[in-house]
VOPAGU-2260 file (C-alpha; in pm, 1 decimal, decimal comma):
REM VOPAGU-2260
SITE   aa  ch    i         X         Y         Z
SITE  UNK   A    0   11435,4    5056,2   -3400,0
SITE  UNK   A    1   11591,9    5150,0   -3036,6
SITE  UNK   A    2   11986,9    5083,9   -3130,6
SITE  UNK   A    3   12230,5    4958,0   -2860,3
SITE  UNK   A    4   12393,5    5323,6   -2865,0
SITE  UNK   A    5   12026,7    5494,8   -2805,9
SITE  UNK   A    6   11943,3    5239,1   -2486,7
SITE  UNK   A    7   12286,9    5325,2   -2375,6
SITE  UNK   A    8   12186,6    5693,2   -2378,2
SITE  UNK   A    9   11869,3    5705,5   -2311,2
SITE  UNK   A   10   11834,4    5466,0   -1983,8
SITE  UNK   A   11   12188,6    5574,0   -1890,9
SITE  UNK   A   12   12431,8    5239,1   -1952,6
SITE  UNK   A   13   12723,3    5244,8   -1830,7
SITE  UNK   A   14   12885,4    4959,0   -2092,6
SITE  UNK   A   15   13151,9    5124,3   -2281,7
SITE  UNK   A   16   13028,9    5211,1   -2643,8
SITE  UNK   A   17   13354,5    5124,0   -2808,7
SITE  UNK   A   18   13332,5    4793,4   -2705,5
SITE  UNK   A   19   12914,2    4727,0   -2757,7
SITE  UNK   A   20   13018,4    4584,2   -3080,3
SITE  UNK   A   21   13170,0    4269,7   -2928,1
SITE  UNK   A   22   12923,6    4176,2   -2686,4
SITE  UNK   A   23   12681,5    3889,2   -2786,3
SITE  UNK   A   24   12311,2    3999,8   -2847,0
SITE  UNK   A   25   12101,6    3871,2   -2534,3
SITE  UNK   A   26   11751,3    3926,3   -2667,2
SITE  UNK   A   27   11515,5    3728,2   -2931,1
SITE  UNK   A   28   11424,6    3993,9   -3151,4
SITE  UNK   A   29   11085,6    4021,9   -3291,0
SITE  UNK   A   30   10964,3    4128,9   -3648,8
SITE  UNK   A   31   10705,5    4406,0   -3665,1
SITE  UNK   A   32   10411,4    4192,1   -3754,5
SITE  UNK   A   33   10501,7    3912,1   -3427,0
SITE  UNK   A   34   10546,5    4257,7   -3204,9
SITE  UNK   A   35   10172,5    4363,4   -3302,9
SITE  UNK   A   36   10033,6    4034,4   -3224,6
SITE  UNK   A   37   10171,0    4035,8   -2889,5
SITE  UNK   A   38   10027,6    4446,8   -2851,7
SITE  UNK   A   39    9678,1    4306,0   -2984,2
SITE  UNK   A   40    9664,6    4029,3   -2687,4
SITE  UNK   A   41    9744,0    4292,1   -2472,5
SITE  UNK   A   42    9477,2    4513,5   -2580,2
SITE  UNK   A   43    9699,8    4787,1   -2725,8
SITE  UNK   A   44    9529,9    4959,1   -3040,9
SITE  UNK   A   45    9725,0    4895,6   -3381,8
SITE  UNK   A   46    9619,5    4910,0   -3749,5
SITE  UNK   A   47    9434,1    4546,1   -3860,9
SITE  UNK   A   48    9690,7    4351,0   -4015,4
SITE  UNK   A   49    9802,2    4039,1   -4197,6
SITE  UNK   A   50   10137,4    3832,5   -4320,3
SITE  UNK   A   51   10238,1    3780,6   -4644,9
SITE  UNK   A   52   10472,5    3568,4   -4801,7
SITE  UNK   A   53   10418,7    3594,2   -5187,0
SITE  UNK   A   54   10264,7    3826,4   -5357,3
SITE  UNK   A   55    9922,0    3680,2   -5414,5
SITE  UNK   A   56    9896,4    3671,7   -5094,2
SITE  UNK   A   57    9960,9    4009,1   -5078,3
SITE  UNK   A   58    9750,0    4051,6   -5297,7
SITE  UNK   A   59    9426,4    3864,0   -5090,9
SITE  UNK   A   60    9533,9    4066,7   -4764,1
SITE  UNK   A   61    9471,4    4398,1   -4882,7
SITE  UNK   A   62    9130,5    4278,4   -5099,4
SITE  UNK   A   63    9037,4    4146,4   -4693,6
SITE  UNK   A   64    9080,1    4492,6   -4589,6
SITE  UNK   A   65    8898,4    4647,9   -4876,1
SITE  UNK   A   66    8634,7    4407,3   -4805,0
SITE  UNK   A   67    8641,3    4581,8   -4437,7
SITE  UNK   A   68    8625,6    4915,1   -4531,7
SITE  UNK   A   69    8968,9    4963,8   -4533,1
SITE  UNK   A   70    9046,9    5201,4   -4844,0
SITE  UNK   A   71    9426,1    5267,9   -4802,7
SITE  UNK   A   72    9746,4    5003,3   -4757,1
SITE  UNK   A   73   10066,5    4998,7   -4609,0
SITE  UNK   A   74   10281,9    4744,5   -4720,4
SITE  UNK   A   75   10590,5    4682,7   -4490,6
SITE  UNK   A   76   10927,7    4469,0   -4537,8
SITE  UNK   A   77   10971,4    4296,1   -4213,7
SITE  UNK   A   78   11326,9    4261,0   -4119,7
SITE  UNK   A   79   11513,2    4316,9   -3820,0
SITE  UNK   A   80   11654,3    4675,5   -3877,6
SITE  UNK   A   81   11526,6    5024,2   -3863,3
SITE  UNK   A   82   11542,2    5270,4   -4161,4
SITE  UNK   A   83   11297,4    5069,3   -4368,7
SITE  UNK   A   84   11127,6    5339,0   -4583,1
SITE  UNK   A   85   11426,5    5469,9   -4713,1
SITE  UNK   A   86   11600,5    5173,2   -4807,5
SITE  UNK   A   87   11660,5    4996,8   -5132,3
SITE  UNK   A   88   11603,2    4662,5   -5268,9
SITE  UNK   A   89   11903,2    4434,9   -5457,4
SITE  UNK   A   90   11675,1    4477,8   -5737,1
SITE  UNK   A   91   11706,3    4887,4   -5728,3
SITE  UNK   A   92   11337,3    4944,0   -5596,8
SITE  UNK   A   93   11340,1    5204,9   -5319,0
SITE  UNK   A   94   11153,4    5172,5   -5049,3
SITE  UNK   A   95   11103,0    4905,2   -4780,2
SITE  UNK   A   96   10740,1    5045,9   -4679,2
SITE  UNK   A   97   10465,7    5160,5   -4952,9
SITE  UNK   A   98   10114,1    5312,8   -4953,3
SITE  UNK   A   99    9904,3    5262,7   -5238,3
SITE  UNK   A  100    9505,9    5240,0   -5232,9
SITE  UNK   A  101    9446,4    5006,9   -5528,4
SITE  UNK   A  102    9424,4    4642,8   -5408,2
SITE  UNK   A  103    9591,5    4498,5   -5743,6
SITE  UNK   A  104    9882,0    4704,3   -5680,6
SITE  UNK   A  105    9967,0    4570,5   -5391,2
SITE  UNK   A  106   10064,1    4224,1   -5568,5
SITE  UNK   A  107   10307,1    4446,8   -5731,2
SITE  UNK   A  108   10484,3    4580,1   -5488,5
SITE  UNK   A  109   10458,3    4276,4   -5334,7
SITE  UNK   A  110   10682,1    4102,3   -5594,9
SITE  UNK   A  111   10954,3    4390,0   -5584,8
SITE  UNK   A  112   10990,5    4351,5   -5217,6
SITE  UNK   A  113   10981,5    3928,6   -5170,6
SITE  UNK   A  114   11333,5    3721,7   -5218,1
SITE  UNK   A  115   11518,2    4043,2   -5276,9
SITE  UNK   A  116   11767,5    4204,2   -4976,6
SITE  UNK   A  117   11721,8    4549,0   -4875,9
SITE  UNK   A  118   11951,2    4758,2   -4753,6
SITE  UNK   A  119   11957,6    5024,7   -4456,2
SITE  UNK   A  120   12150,6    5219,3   -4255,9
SITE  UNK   A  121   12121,3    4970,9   -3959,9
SITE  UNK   A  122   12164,7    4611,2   -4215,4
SITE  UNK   A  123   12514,8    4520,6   -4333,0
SITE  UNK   A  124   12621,9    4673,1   -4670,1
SITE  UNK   A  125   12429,2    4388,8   -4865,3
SITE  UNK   A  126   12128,9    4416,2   -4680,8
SITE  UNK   A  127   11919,8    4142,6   -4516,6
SITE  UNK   A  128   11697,6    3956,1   -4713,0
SITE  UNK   A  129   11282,3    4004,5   -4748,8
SITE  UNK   A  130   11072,7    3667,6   -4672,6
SITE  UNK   A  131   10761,3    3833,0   -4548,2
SITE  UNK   A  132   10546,7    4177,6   -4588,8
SITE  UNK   A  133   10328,6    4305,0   -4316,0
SITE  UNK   A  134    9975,1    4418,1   -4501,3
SITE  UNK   A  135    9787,9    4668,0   -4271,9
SITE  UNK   A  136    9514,9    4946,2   -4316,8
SITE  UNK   A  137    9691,8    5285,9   -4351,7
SITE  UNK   A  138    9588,0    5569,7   -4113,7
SITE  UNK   A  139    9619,8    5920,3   -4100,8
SITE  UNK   A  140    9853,4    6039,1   -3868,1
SITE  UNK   A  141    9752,9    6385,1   -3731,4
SITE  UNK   A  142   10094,1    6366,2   -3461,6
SITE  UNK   A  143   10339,2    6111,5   -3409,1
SITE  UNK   A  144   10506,6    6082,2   -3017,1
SITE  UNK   A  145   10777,9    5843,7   -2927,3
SITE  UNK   A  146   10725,8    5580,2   -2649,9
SITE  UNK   A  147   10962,5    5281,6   -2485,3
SITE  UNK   A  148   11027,3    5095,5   -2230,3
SITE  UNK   A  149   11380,1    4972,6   -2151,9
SITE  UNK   A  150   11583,6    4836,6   -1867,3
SITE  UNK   A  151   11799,1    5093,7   -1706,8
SITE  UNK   A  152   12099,2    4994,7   -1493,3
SITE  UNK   A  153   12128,6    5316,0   -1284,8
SITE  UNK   A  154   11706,6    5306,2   -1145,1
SITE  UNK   A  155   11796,2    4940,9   -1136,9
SITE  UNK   A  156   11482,2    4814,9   -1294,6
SITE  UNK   A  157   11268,2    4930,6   -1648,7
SITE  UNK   A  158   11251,2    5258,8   -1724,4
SITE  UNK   A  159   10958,7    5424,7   -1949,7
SITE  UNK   A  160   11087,5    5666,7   -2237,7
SITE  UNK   A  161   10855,2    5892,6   -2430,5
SITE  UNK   A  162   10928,2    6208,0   -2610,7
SITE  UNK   A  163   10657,8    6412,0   -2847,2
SITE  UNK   A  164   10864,5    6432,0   -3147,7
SITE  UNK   A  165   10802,8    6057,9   -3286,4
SITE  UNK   A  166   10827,1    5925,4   -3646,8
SITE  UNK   A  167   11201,6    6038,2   -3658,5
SITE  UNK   A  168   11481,2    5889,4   -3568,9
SITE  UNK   A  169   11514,6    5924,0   -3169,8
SITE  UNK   A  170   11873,6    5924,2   -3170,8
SITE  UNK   A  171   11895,3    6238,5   -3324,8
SITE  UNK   A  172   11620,1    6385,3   -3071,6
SITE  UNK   A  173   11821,9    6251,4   -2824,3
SITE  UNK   A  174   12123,3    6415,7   -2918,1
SITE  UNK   A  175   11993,9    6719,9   -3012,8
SITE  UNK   A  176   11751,4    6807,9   -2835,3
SITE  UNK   A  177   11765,3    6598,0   -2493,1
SITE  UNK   A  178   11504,9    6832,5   -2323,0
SITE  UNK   A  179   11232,5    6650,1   -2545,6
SITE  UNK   A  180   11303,4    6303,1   -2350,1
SITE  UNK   A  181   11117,0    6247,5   -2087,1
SITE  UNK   A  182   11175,5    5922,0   -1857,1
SITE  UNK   A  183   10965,6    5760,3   -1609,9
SITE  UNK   A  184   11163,3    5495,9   -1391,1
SITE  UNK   A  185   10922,2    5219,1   -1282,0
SITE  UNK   A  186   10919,2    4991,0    -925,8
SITE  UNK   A  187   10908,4    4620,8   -1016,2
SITE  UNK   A  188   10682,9    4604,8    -699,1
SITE  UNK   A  189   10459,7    4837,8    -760,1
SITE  UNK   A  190   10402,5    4912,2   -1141,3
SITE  UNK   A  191   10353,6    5170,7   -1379,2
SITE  UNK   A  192   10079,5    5385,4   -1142,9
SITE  UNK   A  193    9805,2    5599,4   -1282,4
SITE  UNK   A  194    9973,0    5880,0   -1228,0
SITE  UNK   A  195   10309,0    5800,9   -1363,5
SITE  UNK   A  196   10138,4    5676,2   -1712,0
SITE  UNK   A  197    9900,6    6019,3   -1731,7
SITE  UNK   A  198   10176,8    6242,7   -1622,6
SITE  UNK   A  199   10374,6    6075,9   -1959,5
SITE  UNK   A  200   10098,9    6098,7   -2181,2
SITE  UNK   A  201   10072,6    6473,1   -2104,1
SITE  UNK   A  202   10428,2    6512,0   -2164,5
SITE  UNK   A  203   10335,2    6347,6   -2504,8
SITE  UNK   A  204   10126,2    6627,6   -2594,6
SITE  UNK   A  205    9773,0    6445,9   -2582,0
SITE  UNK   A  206    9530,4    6623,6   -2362,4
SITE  UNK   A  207    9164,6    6575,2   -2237,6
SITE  UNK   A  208    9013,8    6214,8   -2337,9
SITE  UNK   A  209    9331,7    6154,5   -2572,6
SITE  UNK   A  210    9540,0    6154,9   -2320,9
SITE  UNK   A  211    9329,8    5915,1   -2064,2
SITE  UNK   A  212    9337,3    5717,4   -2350,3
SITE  UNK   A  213    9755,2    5724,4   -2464,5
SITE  UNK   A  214    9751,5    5658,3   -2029,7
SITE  UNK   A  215    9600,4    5308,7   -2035,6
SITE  UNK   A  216    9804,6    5254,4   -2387,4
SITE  UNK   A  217   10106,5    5322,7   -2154,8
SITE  UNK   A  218    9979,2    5079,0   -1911,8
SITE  UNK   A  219    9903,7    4838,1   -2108,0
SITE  UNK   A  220   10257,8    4839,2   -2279,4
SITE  UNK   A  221   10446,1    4813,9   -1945,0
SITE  UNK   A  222   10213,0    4481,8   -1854,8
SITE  UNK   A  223   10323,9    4329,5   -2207,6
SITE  UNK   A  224   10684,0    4435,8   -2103,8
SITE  UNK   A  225   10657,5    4221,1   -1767,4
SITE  UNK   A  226   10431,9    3933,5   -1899,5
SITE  UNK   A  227   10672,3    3882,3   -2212,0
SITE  UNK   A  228   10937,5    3902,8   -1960,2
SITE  UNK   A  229   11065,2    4174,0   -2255,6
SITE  UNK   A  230   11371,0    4361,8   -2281,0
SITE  UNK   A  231   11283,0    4601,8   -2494,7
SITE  UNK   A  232   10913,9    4750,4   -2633,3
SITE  UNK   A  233   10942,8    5050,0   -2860,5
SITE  UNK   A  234   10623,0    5258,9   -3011,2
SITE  UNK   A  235   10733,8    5484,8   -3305,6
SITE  UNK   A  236   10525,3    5646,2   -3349,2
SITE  UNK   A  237   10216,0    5636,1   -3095,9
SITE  UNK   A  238   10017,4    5844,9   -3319,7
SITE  UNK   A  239    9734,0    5990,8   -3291,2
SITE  UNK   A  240    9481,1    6022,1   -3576,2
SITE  UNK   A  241    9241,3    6307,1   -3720,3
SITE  UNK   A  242    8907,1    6168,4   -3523,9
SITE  UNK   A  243    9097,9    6150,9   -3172,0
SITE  UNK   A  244    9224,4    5798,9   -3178,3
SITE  UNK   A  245    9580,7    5666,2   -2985,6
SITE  UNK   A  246    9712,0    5403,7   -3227,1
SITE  UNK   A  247   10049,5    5191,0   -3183,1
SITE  UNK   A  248   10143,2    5210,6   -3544,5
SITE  UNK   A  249   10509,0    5026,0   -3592,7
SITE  UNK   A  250   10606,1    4812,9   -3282,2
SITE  UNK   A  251   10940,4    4671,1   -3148,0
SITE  UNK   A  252   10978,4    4411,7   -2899,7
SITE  UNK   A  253   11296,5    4204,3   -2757,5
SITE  UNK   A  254   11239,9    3929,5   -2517,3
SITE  UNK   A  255   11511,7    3813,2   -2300,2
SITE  UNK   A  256   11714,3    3544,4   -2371,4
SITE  UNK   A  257   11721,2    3419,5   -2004,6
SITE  UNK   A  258   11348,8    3403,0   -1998,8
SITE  UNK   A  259   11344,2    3123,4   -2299,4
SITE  UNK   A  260   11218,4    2856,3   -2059,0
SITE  UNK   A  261   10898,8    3090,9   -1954,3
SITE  UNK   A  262   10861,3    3199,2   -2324,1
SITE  UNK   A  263   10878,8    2919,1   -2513,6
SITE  UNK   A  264   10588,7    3003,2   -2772,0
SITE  UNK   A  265   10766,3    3331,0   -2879,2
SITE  UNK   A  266   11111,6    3135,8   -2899,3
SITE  UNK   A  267   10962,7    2867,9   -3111,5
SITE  UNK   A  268   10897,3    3216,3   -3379,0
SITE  UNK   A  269   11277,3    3298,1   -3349,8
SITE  UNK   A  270   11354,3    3392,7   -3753,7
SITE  UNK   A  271   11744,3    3353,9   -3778,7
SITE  UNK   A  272   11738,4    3379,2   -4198,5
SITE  UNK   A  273   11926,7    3757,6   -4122,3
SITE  UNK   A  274   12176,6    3625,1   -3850,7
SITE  UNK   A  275   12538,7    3518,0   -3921,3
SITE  UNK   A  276   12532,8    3146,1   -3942,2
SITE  UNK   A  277   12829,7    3161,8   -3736,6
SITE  UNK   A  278   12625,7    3277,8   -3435,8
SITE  UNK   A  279   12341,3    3054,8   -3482,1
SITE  UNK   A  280   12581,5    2732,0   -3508,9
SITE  UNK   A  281   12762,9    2883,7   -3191,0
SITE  UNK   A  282   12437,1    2937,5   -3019,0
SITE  UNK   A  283   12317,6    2617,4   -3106,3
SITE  UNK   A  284   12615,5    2486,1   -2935,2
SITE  UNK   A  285   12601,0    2640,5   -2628,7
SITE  UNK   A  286   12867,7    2920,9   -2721,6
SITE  UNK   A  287   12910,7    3274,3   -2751,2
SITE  UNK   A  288   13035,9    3407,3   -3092,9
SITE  UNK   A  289   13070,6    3743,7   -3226,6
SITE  UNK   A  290   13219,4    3734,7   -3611,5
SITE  UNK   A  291   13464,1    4059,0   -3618,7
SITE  UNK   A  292   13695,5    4192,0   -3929,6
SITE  UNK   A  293   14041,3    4071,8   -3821,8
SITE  UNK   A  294   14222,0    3742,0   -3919,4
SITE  UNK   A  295   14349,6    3602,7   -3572,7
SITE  UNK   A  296   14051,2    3381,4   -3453,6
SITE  UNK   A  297   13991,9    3341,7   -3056,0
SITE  UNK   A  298   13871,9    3078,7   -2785,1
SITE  UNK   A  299   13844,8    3144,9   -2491,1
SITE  UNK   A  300   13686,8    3122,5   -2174,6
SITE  UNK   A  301   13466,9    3429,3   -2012,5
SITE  UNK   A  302   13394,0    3735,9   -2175,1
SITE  UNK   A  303   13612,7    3938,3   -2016,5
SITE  UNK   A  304   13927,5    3762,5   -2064,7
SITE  UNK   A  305   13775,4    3732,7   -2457,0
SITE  UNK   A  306   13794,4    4130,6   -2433,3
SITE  UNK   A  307   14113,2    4086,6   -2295,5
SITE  UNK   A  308   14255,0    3879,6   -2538,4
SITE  UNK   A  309   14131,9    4062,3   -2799,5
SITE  UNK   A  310   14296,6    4415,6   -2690,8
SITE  UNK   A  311   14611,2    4243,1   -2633,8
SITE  UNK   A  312   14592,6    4099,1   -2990,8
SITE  UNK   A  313   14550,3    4462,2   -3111,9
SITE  UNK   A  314   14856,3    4605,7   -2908,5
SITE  UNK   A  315   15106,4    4359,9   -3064,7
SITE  UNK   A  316   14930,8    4472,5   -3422,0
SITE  UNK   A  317   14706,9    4186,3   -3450,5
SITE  UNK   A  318   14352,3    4185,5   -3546,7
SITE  UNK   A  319   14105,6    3963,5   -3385,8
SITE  UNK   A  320   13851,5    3784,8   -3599,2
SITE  UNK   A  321   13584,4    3725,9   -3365,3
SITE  UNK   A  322   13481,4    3693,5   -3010,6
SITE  UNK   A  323   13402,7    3299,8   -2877,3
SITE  UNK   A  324   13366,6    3264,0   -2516,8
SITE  UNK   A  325   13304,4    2858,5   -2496,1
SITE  UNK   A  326   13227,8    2932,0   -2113,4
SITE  UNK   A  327   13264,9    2748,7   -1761,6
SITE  UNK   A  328   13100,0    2426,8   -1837,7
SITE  UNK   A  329   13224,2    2412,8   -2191,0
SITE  UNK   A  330   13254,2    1964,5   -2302,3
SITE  UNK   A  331   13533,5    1851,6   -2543,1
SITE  UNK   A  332   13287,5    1846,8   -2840,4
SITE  UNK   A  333   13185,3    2202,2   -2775,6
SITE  UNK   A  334   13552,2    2280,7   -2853,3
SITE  UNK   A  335   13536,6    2108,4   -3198,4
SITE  UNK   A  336   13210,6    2312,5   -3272,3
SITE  UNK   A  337   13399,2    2618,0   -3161,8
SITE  UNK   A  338   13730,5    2540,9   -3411,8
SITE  UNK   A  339   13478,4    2464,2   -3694,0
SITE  UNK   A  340   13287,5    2816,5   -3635,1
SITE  UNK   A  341   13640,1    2993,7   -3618,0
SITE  UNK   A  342   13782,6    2829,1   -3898,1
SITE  UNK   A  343   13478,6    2878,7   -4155,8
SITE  UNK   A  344   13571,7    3231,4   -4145,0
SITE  UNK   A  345   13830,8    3276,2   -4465,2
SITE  UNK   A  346   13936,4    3598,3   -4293,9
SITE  UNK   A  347   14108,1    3361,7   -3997,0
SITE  UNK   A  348   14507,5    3287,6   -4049,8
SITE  UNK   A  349   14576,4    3170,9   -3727,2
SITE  UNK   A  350   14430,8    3065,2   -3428,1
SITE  UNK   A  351   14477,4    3163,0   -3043,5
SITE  UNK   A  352   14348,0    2926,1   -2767,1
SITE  UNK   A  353   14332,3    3154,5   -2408,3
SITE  UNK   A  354   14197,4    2908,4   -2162,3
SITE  UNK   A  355   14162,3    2976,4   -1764,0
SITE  UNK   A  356   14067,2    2707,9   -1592,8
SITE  UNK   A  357   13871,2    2768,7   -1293,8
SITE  UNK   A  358   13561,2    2617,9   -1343,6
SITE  UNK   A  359   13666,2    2463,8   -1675,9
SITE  UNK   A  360   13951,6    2163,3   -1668,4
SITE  UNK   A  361   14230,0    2234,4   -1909,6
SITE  UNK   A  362   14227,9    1887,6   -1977,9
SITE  UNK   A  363   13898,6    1889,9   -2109,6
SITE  UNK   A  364   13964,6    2193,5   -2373,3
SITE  UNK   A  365   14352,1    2005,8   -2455,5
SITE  UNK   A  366   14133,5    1697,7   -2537,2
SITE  UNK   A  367   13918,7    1913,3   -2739,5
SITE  UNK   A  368   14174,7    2090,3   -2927,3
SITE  UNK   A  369   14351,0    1783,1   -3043,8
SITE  UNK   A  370   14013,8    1590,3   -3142,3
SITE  UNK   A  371   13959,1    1953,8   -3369,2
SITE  UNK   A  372   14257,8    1966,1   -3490,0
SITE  UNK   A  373   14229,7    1617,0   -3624,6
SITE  UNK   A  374   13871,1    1620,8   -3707,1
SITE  UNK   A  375   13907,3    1993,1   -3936,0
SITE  UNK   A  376   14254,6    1886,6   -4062,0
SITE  UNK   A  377   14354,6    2224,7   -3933,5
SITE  UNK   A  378   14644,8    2371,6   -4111,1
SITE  UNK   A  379   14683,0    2696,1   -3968,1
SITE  UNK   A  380   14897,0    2786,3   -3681,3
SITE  UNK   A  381   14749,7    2755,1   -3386,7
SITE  UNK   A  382   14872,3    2883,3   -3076,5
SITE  UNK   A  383   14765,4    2779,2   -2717,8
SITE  UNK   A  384   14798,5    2926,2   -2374,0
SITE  UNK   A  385   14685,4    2746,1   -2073,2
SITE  UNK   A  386   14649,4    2779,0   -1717,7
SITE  UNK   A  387   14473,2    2666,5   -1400,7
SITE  UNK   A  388   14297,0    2347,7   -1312,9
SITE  UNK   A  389   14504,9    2041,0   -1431,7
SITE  UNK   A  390   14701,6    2248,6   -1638,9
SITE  UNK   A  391   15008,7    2014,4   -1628,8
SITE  UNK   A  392   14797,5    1710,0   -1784,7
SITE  UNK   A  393   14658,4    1952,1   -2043,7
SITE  UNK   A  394   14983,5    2051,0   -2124,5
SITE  UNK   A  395   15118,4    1685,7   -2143,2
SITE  UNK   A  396   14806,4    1588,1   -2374,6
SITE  UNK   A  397   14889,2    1855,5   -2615,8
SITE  UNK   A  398   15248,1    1736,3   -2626,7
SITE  UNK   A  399   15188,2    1423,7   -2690,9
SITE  UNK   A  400   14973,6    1473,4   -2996,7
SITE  UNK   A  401   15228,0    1530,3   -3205,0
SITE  UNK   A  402   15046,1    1813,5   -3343,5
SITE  UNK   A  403   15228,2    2118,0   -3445,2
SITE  UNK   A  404   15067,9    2352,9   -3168,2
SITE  UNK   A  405   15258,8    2643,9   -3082,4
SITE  UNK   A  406   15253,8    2659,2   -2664,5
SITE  UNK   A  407   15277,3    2971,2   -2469,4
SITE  UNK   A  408   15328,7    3070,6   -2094,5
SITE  UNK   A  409   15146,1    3338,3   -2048,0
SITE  UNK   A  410   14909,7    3636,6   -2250,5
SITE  UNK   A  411   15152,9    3832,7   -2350,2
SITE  UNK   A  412   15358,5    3562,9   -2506,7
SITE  UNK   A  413   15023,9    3400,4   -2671,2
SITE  UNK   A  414   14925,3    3724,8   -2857,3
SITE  UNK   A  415   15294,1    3806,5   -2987,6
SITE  UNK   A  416   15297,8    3412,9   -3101,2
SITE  UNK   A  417   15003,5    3481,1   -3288,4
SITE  UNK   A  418   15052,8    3777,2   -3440,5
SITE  UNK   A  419   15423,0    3663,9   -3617,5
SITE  UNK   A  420   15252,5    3343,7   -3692,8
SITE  UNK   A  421   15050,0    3514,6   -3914,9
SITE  UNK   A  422   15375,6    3640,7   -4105,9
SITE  UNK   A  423   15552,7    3303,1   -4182,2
C-alpha cells in the first residue's frame, strides 16, 4: 500500500510530514478484492477471484477454481494495510497471504485467518481485525514492476508512477534508489496518450508485444482513475508471467471523499470495522476528528487554527488528545456530538474550546457547550476561548449557566488554562 509519506515523495507534496499525522483521511479506501472488481470492469487483467467470509466458503472458492483449471491458491487477508504476508495473527499464525494447492487446505487456513486481528507494520500494535479472505488462482510471476497513479500538487493534476523493481516495498526504492522511479505527469484535458503509456511500459522493462500490452494496462488504469473519480490506484506488482502475460496481481484504490455524491455505489461498500469509532461517529456527524495520544481534548473551528491550538498546547507542556475541527456551519447538536467523541477518550483530563467565529456564531457553539455539558454530566475542566461573531452574547450565555467553565481571552491564555487544569 502507497503510504501518506511515499505520495508525499513520490508526486512531490509539499504538506509537512511532521504534521500528516493530524490531518483527517479524505479518501474511501478500498479492500483488495473491491479494488479488483473495479480493474475487471475496466478491462484490466487480474487473477479470477472470489470473497470469503468463513471458511467453508473458502473452502467452495478454491474447489470453483479447481473446477476451472486452476491448480494453485492464494489466499489473502483483506484489510486496509500493507505488509500482509509477513504479518501475524492474534492467534500466533504467521502470515496474512498463503499458497497452498490442495483445495481442503484452504478451509484451514481459512479458519486461522477469519475473526482473528493481524498485525503489520502499517496496523496499530493490536492489529486490525480479519472478516473476509480474497480466494484467487495463483500465478507465476516471472518479474514484478511497480505502477500508480496519484495526484501531484506541483504538475497540478495526476501523475503516473512506475518503477521496474515491484513486489517490494516502494518506499525503500524510493529512498534508495530514486533513479528507478519514473513519473509521467498527465493533462486532465488530454489524457494518458499512447505515447506517454508505451514510453512507461518500456521504462518497466517489458518489450515487444509485452509491452503494447502493459501500454493499454496503463491506459486502462488511468480511465478507472478518472471514472472512479479516484485518488489513488496502486499496481504492486504488475507482473508479468512465464507465457508473456501483463497481470494486475494486488490492487489499491482510494476514491475521493468529495466525489461521494457521483460514487455512491462504491460508498455504499465503505467497511469501517478497522476505523476508530471515534472518527466514524465524528464523520457521521459532520465533523473532523483525529484521536491523538495526549490528554487535553480540542474543539475547534478550521483546521488550521486546530493545528494551531494544538502546537500551542504543546509549548505550555500540554499534550493534545485529538484533532476536532466542528467547521463553519457547525449546529448546536453537532457540538454535543463533538463533547461526547472527546470525552469517550479515557486519555482526555480536560477540555479546550477554541472557537473563531467568522462564519460560525459563537452563540451557537456557547449554546452547544452548555446543552453538552449538561447532557454528558461533564466533570472535567473545561476551558473556553471565544471570539468573533456575537461573541458578547456567547459569552453572556456561558455565564449564565452557572456551569463551572473556565473563560479565557485569548490563545495563549486558553492553552496555559488548560494545561494547569490538568494539575489540580
Amino acid at each position: 500500500m502507497l503510504s501518506n509519506i511515499t505520495r508525499t515523495r513520490l508526486a512531490s507534496a509539499t504538506t509537512a510530514a511532521v504534521r500528516m499525522h493530524a490531518q483527517p483521511v479524505r479518501h474511501l479506501n478500498l479492500h483488495e478484492y473491491q479494488s479488483k472488481e473495479l480493474l475487471a470492469a475496466a478491462g484490466v487483467t487480474t487473477q479470477r477471484f472470489k470473497v470469503a467470509k468463513t471458511p467453508a466458503e473458502a473452502k467452495d472458492i478454491a474447489q470453483w477454481l479447481k473446477s476451472n483449471s486452476v491448480h494453485e491458491f492464494v489466499i489473502k487477508a483483506q484489510i486496509h494495510a500493507g505488509g500482509r504476508g509477513k504479518g501475524t495473527f492474534s492467534s500466533g499464525f504467521k502470515g496474512g497471504v498463503q499458497l497452498t494447492k490442495d483445495p481442503n487446505v484452504v478451509g484451514d487456513l481459512a479458519s486461522k485467518m477469519i475473526g482473528y486481528n493481524l498485525v503489520t507494520k502499517q496496523t496499530p500494535p493490536a492489529g486490525v481485525p480479519v472478516n473476509k479472505l480474497m480466494v484467487a488462482e495463483a500465478l507465476d510471476i516471472a518479474s514484478e514492476k511497480y505502477f500508480a497513479i496519484v495526484l501531484d500538487r506541483e504538475s497540478q493534476g495526476p501523475v503516473l508512477v512506475a518503477s521496474p523493481q515491484g513486489g517490494v516495498d516502494i518506499e525503500e526504492v524510493a529512498a534508495k534508489t530514486p533513479e528507478l522511479i519514473f513519473k509521467e505527469p498527465v493533462k486532465i484535458a488530454v489524457g494518458v496518450t499512447s505515447e506517454q503509456a508505451l514510453r512507461l511500459a518500456k521504462n518497466l522493462g517489458f518489450t515487444g508485444a509485452k509491452a503494447t500490452s502493459a501500454a493499454d494496462q496503463i491506459r486502462r488504469l488511468y480511465d478507472l482513475f478518472i471514472k472512479n473519480d479516484a485518488s489513488q490506484v496502486e499496481i504492486n506488482p504488475m507482473g508479468e508471467t512465464p507465457d508473456g502475460r501483463v497481470v494486475c496481481f494486488d490492487a489499491k484504490v482510494n476514491i475521493d471523499d468529495n466525489a461521494e455524491f457521483r460514487q455512491k455505489t462504491l460508498f455504499e461498500q465503505r467497511d469501517t470495522t478497522e476505523d476508530d469509532p471515534r472518527e466514524v461517529e465524528a464523520t457521521k456527524a459532520g465533523l473532523n476528528y483525529v484521536g491523538m495520544e495526549g490528554n487535553i481534548g480540542c474543539l475547534v473551528n478550521g483546521a488550521g487554527l486546530a493545528m494551531a491550538t494544538m502546537d500551542i498546547i504543546k509549548l505550555f507542556g500540554g499534550q493534545p488528545a485529538n484533532f476536532l475541527d466542528v467547521g463553519g456551519s457547525v449546529k448546536e447538536a453537532q457540538v454535543a456530538q463533538a463533547f461526547k467523541i472527546i470525552t469517550s477518550d479515557p486519555q482526555v483530563k480536560a477540555l479546550l474550546v477554541n472557537i473563531f467565529g467568522g462564519i460560525v456564531n459563537c452563540a451557537t457553539i456557547a449554546n452547544g457547550i452548555v446543552a453538552a455539558c449538561k447532557t454528558t454530566n461533564l466533570s472535567l475542566p473545561l476551558v473556553v476561548r471565544l471570539e468573533g461573531t456575537n461573541v458578547d452574547n456567547a459569552k453572556k450565555i456561558l455565564k449564565e449557566s452557572g456551569l463551572p467553565i473556565i473563560t479565557a481571552e485569548n490563545l495563549n491564555d486558553a492553552a496555559q488554562k488548560a494545561v494547569a487544569a490538568l494539575k489540580k
